[in-house]
Rosetta silent file (secondary structure, phi, psi, omega in degrees, C-alpha in Angstrom):
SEQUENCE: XXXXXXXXXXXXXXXXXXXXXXXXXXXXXXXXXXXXXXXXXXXXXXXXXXXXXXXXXXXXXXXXXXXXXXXXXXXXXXXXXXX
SCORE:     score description
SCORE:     0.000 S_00000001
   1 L     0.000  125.817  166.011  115.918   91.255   74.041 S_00000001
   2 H     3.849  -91.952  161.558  113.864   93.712   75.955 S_00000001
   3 H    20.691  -93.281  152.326  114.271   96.266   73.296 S_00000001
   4 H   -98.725   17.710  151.633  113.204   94.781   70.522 S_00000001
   5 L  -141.301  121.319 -146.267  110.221   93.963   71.591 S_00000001
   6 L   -93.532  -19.412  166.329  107.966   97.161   72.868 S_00000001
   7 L   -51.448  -34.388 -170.708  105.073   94.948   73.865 S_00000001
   8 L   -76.073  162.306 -178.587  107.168   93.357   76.947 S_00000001
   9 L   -74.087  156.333 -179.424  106.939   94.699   80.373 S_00000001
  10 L  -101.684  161.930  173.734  109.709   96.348   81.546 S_00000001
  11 L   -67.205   75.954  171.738  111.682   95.462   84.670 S_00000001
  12 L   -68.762  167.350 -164.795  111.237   97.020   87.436 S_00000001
  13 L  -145.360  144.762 -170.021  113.177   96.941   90.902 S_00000001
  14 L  -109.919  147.715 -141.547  111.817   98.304   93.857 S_00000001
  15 L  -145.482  136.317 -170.870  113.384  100.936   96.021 S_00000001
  16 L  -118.416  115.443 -124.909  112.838  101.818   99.493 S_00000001
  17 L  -170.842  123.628  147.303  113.667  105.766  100.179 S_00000001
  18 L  -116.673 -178.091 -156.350  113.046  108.236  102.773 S_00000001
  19 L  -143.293  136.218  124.585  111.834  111.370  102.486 S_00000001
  20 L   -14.484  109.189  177.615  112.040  114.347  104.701 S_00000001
  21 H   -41.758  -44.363 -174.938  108.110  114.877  106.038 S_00000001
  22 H   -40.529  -76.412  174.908  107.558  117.994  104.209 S_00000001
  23 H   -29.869  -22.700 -149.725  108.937  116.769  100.849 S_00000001
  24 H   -87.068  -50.280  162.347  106.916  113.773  101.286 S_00000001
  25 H   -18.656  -85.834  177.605  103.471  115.875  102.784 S_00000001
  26 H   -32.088  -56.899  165.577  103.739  117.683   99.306 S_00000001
  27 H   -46.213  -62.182  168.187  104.109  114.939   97.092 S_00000001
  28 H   -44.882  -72.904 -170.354  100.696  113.316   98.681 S_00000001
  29 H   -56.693  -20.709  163.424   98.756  116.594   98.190 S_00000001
  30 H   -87.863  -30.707  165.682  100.030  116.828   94.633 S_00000001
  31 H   -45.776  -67.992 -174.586   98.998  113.422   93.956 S_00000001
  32 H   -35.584  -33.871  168.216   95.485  113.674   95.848 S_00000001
  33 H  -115.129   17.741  152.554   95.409  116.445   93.344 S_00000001
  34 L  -139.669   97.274 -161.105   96.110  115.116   90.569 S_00000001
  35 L   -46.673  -25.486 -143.697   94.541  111.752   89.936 S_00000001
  36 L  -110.415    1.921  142.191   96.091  111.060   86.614 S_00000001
  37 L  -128.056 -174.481 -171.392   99.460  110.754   88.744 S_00000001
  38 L  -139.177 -147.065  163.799  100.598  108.556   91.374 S_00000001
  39 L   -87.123  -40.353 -165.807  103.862  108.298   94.039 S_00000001
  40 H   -82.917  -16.558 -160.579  105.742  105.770   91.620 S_00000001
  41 H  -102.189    3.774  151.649  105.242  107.404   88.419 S_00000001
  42 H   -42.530  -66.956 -177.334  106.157  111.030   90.291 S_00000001
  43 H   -48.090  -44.491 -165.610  109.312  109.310   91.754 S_00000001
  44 H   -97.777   -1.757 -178.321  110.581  108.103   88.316 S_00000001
  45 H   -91.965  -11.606  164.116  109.947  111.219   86.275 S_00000001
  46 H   -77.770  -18.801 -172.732  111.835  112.843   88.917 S_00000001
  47 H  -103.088   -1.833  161.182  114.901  110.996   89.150 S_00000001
  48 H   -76.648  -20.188 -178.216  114.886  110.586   85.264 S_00000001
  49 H   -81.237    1.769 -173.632  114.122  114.016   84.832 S_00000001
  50 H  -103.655  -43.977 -168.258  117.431  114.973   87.721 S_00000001
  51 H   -76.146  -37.946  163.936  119.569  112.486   85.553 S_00000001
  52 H   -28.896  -93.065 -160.018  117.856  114.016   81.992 S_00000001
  53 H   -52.197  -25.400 -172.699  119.046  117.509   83.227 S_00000001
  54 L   -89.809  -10.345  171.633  122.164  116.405   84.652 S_00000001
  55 L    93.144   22.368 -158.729  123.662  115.271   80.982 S_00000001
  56 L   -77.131  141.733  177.024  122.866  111.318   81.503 S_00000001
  57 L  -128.434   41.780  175.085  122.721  110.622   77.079 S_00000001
  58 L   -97.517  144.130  176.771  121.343  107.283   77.758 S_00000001
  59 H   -60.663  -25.668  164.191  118.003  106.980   75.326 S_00000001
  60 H   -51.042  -46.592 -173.406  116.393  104.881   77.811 S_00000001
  61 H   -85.654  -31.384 -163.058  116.176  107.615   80.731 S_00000001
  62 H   -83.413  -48.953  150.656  115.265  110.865   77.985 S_00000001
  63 H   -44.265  -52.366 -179.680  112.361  108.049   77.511 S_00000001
  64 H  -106.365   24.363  137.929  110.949  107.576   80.030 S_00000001
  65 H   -92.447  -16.510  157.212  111.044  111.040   81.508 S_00000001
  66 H   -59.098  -25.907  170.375  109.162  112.072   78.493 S_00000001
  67 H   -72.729  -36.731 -156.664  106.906  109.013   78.615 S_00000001
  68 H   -94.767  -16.204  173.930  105.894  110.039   82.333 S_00000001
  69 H   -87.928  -46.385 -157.396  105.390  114.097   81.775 S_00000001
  70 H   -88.526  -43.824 -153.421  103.320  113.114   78.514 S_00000001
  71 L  -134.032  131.089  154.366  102.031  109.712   78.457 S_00000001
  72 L  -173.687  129.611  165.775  101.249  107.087   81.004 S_00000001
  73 L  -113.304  123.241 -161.787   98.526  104.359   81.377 S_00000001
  74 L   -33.610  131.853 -164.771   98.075  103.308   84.752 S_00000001
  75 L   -84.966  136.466 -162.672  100.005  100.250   86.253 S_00000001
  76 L   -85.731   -5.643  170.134   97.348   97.330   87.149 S_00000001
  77 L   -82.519   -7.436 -165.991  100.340   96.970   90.424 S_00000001
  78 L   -54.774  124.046  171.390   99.880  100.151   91.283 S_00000001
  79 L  -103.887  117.210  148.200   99.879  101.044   95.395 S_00000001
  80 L   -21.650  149.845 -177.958   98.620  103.808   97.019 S_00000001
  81 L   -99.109  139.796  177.962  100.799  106.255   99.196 S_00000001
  82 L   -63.513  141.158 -163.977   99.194  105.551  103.020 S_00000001
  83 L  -115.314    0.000    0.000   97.041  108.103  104.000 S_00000001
């Protein structure tokens, strides 16, 4: 099981979204300016951090928005946002 063992990768599922230009314009220029984030790991501390704040009690999402404001080593899958 997943779970119990913190060495395995986790699953991910991939999600196709639009964004309002502004919303999105912003999100590049905070990235651009801050290297040590990216578009995907923005995207999930935001919608764990709107489900956090929103009263969600599962231990899974209160992880990983707290892994992604505090901690995060860089995904070797990782894509740029087009420029």
């Amino acid at each position: 099981m997943l779970q119990e063992t913190p060495d395995a990768m986790p699953i991910h599922v991939s999600v196709e979204n639009q964004l309002p230009e502004d919303l999105y314009r912003a999100m590049e220029l905070f990235v651009s300016e801050h290297p040590q984030w990216d578009q995907y790991r923005l995207e999930q501390v935001a919608i764990a951090g709107f489900l956090f704040q929103q009263g969600c009690d599962e231990r899974l999402v209160a992880q990983h928005y707290l892994k992604g404001l505090f901690h995060h080593q860089p995904d070797p899958c990782r894509m740029v946002i087009d420029r």
